[in-house]
Short mmCIF file of the C-alpha atoms (twelve columns), coordinates in Angstrom:
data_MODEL
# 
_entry.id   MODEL 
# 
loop_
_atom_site.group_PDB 
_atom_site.id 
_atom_site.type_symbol 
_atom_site.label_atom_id 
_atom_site.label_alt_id 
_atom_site.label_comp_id 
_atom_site.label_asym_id 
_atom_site.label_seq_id 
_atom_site.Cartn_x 
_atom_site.Cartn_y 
_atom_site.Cartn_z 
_atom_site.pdbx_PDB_model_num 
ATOM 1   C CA . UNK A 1   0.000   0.000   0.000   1 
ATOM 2   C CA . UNK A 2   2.894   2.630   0.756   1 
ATOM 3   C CA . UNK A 3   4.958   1.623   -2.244  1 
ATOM 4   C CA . UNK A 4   1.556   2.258   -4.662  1 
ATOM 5   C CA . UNK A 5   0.821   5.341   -2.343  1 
ATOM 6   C CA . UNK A 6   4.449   6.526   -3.306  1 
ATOM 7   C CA . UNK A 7   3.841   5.711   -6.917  1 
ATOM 8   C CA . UNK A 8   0.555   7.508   -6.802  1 
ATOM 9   C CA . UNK A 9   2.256   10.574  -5.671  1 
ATOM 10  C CA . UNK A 10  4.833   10.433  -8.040  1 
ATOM 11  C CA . UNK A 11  1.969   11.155  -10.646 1 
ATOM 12  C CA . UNK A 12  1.305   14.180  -8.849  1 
ATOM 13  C CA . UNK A 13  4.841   15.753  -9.177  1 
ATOM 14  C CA . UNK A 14  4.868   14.817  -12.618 1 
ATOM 15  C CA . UNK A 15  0.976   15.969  -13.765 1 
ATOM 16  C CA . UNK A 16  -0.640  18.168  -11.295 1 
ATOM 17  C CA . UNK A 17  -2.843  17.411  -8.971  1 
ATOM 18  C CA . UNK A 18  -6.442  15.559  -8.916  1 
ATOM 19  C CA . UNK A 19  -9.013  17.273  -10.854 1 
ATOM 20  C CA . UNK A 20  -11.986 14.927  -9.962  1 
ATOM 21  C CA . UNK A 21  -12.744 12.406  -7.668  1 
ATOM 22  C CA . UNK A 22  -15.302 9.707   -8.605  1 
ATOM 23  C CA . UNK A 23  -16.808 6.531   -6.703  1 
ATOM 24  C CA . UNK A 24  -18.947 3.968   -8.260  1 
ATOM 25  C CA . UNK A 25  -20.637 1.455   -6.551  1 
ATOM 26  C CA . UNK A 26  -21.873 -2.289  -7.023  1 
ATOM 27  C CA . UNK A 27  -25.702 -1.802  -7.404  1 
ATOM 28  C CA . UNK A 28  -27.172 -5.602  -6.567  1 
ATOM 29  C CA . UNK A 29  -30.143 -5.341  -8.606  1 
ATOM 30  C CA . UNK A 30  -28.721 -4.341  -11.730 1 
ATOM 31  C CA . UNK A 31  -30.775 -6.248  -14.585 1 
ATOM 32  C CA . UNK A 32  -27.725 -8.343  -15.127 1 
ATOM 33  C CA . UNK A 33  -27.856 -10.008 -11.830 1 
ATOM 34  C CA . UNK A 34  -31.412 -10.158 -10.886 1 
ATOM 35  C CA . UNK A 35  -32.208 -12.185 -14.523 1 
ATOM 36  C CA . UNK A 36  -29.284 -15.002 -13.702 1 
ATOM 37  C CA . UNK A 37  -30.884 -15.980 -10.225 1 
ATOM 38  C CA . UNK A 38  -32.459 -19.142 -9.855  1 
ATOM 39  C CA . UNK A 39  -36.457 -18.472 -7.922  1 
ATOM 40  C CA . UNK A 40  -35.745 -17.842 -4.345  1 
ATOM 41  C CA . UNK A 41  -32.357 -16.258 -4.579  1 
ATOM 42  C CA . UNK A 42  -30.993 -13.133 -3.794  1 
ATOM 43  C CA . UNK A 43  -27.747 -11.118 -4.847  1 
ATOM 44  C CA . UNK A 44  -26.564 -12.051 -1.548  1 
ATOM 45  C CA . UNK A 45  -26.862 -15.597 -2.589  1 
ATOM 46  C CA . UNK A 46  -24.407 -15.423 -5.457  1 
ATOM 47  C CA . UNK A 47  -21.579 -13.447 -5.162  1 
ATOM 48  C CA . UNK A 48  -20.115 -14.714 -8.082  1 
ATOM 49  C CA . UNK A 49  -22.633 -13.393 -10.279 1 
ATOM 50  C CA . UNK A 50  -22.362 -9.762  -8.487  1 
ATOM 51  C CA . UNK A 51  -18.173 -9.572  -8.887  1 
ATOM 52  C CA . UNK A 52  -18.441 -10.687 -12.412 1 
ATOM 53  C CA . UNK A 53  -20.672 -7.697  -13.473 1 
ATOM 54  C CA . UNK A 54  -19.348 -5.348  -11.191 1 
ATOM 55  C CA . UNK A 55  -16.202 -6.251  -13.461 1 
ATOM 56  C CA . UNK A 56  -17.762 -5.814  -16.841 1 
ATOM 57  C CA . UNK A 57  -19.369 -2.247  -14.974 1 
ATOM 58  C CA . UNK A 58  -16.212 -1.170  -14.136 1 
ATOM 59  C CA . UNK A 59  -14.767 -1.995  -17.147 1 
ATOM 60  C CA . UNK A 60  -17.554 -0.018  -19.119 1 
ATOM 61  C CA . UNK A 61  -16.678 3.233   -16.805 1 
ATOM 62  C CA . UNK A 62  -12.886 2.560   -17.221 1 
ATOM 63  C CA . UNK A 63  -13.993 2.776   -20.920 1 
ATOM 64  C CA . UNK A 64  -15.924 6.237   -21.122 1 
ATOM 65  C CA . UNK A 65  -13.595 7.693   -18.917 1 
ATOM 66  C CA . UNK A 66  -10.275 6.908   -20.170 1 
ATOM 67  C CA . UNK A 67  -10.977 5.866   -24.269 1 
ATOM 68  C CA . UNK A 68  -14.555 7.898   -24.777 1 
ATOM 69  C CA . UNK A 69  -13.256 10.990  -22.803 1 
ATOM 70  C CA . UNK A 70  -16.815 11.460  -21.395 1 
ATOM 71  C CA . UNK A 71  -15.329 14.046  -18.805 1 
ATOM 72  C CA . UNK A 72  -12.861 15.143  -20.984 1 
ATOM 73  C CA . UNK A 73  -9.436  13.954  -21.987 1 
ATOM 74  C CA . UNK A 74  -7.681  12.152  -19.021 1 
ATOM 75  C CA . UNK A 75  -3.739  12.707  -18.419 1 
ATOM 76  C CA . UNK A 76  -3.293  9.844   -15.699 1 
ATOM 77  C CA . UNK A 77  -5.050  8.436   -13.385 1 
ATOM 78  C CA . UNK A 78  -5.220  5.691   -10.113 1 
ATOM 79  C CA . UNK A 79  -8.183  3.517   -8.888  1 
ATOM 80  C CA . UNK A 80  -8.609  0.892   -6.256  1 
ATOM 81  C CA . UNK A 81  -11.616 -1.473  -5.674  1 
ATOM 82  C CA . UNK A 82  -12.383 -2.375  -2.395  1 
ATOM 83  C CA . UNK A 83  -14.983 -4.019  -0.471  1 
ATOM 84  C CA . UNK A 84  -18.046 -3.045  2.005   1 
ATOM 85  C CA . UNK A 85  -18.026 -5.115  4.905   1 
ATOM 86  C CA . UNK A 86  -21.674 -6.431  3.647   1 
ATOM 87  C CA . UNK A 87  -19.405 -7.694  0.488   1 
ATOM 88  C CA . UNK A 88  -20.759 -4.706  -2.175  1 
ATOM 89  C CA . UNK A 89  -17.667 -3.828  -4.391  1 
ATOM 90  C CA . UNK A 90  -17.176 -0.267  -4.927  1 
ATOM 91  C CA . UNK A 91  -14.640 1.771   -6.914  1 
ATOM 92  C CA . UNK A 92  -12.376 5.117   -6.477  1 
ATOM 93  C CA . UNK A 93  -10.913 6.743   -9.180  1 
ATOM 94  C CA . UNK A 94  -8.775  9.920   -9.000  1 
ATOM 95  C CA . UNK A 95  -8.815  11.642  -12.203 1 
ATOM 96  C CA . UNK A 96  -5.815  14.173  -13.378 1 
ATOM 97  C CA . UNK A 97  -6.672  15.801  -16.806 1 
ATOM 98  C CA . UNK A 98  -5.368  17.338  -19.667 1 
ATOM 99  C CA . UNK A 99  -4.818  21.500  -19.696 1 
ATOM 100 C CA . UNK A 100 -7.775  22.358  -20.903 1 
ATOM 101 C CA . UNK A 101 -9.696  19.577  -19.706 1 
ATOM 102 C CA . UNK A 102 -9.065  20.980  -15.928 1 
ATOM 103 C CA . UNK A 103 -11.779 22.680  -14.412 1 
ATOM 104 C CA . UNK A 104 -10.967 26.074  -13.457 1 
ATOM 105 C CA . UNK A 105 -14.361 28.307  -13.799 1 
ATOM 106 C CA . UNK A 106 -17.547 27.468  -12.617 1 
ATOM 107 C CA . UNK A 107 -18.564 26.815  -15.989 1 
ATOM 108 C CA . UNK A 108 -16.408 24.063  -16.255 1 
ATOM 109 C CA . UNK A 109 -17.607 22.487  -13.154 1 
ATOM 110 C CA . UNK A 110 -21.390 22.994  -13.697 1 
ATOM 111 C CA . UNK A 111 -20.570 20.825  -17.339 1 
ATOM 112 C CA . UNK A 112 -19.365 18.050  -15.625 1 
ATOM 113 C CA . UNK A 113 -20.816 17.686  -11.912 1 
ATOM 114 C CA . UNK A 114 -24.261 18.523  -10.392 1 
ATOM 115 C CA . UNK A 115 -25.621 18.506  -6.812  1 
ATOM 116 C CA . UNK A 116 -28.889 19.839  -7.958  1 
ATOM 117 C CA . UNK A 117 -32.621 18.409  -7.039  1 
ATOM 118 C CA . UNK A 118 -33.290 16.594  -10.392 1 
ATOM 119 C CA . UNK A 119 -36.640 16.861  -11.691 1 
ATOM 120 C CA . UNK A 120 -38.970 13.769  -9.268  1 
ATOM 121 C CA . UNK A 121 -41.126 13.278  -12.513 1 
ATOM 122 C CA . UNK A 122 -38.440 13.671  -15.573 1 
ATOM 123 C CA . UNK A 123 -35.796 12.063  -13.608 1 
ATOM 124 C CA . UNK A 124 -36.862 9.407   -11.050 1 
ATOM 125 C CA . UNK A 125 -33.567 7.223   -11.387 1 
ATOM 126 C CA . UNK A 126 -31.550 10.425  -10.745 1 
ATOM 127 C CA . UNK A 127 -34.086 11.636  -7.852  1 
ATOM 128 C CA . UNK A 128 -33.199 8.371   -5.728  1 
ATOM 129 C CA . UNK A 129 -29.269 9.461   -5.082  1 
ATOM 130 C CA . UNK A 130 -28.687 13.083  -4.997  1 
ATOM 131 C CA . UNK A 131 -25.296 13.847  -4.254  1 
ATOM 132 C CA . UNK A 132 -22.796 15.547  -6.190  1 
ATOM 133 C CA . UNK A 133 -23.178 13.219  -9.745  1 
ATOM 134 C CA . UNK A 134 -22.359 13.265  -13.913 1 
ATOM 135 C CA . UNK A 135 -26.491 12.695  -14.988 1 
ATOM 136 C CA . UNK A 136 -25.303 10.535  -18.128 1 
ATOM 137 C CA . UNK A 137 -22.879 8.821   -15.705 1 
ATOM 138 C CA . UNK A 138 -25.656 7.801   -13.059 1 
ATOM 139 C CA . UNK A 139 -28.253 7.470   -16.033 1 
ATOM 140 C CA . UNK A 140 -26.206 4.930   -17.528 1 
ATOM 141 C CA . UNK A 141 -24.963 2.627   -15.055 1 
ATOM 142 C CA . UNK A 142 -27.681 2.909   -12.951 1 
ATOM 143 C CA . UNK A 143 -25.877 2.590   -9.829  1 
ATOM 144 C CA . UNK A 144 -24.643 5.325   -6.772  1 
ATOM 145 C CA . UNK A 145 -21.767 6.889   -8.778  1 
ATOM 146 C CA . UNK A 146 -19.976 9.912   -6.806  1 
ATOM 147 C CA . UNK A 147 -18.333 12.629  -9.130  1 
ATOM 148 C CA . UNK A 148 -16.521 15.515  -7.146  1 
ATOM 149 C CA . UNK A 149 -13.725 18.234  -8.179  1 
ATOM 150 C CA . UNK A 150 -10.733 17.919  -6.271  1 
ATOM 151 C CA . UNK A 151 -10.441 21.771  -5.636  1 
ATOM 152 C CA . UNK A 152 -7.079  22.423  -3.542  1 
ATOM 153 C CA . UNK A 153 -3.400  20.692  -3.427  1 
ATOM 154 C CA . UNK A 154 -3.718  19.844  0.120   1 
ATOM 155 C CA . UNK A 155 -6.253  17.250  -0.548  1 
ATOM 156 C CA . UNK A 156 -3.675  15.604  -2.600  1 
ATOM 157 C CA . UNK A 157 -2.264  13.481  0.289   1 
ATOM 158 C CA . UNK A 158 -5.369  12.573  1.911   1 
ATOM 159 C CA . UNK A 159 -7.202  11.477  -1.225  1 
ATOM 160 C CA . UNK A 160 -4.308  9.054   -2.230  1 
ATOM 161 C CA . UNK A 161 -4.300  7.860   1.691   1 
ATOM 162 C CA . UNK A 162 -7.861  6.995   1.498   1 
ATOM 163 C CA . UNK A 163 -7.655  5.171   -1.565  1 
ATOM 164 C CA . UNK A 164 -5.018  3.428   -0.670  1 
ATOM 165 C CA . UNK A 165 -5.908  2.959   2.814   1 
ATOM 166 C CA . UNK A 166 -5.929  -0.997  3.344   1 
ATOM 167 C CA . UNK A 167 -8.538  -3.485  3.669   1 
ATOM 168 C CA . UNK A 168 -10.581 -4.244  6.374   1 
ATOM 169 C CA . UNK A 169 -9.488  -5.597  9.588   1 
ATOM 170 C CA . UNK A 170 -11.363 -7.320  12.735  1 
ATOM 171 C CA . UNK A 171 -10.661 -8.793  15.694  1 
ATOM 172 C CA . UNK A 172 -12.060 -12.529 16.480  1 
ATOM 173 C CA . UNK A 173 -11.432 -15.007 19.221  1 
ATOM 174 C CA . UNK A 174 -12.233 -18.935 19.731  1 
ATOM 175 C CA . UNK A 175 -12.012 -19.854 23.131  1 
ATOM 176 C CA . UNK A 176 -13.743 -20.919 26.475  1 
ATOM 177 C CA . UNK A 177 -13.410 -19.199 29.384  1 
ATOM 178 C CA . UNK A 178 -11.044 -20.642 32.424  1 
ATOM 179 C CA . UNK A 179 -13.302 -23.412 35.217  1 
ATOM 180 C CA . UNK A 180 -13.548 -19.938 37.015  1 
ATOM 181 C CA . UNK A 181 -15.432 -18.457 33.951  1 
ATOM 182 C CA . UNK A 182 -12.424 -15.835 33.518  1 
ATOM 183 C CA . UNK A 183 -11.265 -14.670 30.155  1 
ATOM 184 C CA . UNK A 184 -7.720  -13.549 29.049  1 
ATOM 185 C CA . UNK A 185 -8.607  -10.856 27.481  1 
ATOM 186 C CA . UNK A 186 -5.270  -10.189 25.787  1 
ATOM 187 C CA . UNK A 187 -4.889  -13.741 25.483  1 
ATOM 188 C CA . UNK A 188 -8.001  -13.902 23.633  1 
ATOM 189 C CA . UNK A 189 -7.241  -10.924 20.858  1 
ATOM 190 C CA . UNK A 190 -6.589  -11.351 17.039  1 
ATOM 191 C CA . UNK A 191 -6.372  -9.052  14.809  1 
ATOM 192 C CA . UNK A 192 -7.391  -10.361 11.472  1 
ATOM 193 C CA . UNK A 193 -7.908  -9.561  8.024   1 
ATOM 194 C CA . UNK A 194 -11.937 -8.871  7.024   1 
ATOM 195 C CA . UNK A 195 -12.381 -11.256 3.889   1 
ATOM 196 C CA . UNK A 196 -15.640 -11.527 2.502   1 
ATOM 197 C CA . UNK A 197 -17.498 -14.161 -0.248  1 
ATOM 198 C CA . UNK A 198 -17.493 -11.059 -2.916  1 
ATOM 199 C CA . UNK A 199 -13.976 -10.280 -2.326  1 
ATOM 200 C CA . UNK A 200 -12.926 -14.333 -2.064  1 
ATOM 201 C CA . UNK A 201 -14.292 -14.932 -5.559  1 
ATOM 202 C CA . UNK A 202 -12.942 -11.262 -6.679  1 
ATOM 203 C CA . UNK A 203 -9.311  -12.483 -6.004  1 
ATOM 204 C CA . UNK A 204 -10.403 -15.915 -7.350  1 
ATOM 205 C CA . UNK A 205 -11.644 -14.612 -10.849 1 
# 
């Protein structure tokens, strides 16, 4: 995590910093899961089927962002996927683009992000998750995707940090207590890493 941390930050001192900060996340009853369940199953039942097309998703976005220039042209750029502790998969991307690509007026801003009340009755699908968003973005993957301008330097270290900030950890015991029905507390701690079926079968595929 440090040495990709390091290597994220070299991209800084090279491009510039961040222009925009997006987060996409797994949305269980996209079309593509819900038809490939058997009667009685949920998406929680098959975690295979929700990493594969969280893949193909991702893919899609890497796509529009990176070859389709949907936010303009991209000059580099990191992402991690990591995992909910319910098992979703969700995405971070940091986003450093071209000259004239970087937004610098509130013109430029207002073309590419809105935290405005969409319309309840033209809108619905964008009604559900208002928080700072790209319409076509949301409109087209259907899912909670998070756009926001990275707006000053010193956010720099603290958005590669959180990116790059580790997976999850918890501590578990298995033991009995003493005949006195005393625990060793200390004894008794682990501290483990937080795997879950999603991110099993993610590693797996």
């Amino acid at each position: 995590m440090r040495r990709r941390y390091m290597d994220a930050m070299a991209l800084v001192r090279r491009y510039g910093k961040p222009d925009i900060f997006l987060t996409m996340t797994c949305n269980p009853n996209w079309d593509e899961i819900r038809q490939e369940l058997y009667p009685g199953q949920t998406p929680q039942d098959r975690p295979d089927l929700v990493v594969r097309v969280f893949r193909a998703k991702l893919e899609e976005l890497k796509n529009k962002l990176l070859k389709k220039d949907i936010l303009g042209k991209v000059r580099a750029y990191v992402y991690v996927v990591e995992f909910q502790k319910r098992g979703l998969p969700h995405a971070h991307f940091l986003l450093i683009m071209e000259g004239r690509y970087k937004l610098t007026c509130p013109e430029q801003y207002d073309r590419l992000i809105s935290a405005e009340l969409p319309n309840k009755k033209k809108y619905p699908e964008l009604y559900k998750w208002v928080v700072p968003y790209n319409p076509h973005l949301l409109r087209y993957f259907n899912c909670h995707i998070n756009v926001e301008a990275c707006g000053s330097i010193k956010a720099v270290k603290y958005l590669f940090k959180y990116i790059y900030k580790g997976h999850d950890r918890a501590s578990i015991v298995v033991s009995e207590a003493d005949k006195n029905g005393d625990i060793d507390e200390i004894k008794q701690y682990r501290d483990a890493r937080w795997v879950t079926p999603p991110k099993a079968l993610w590693r797996i595929y």
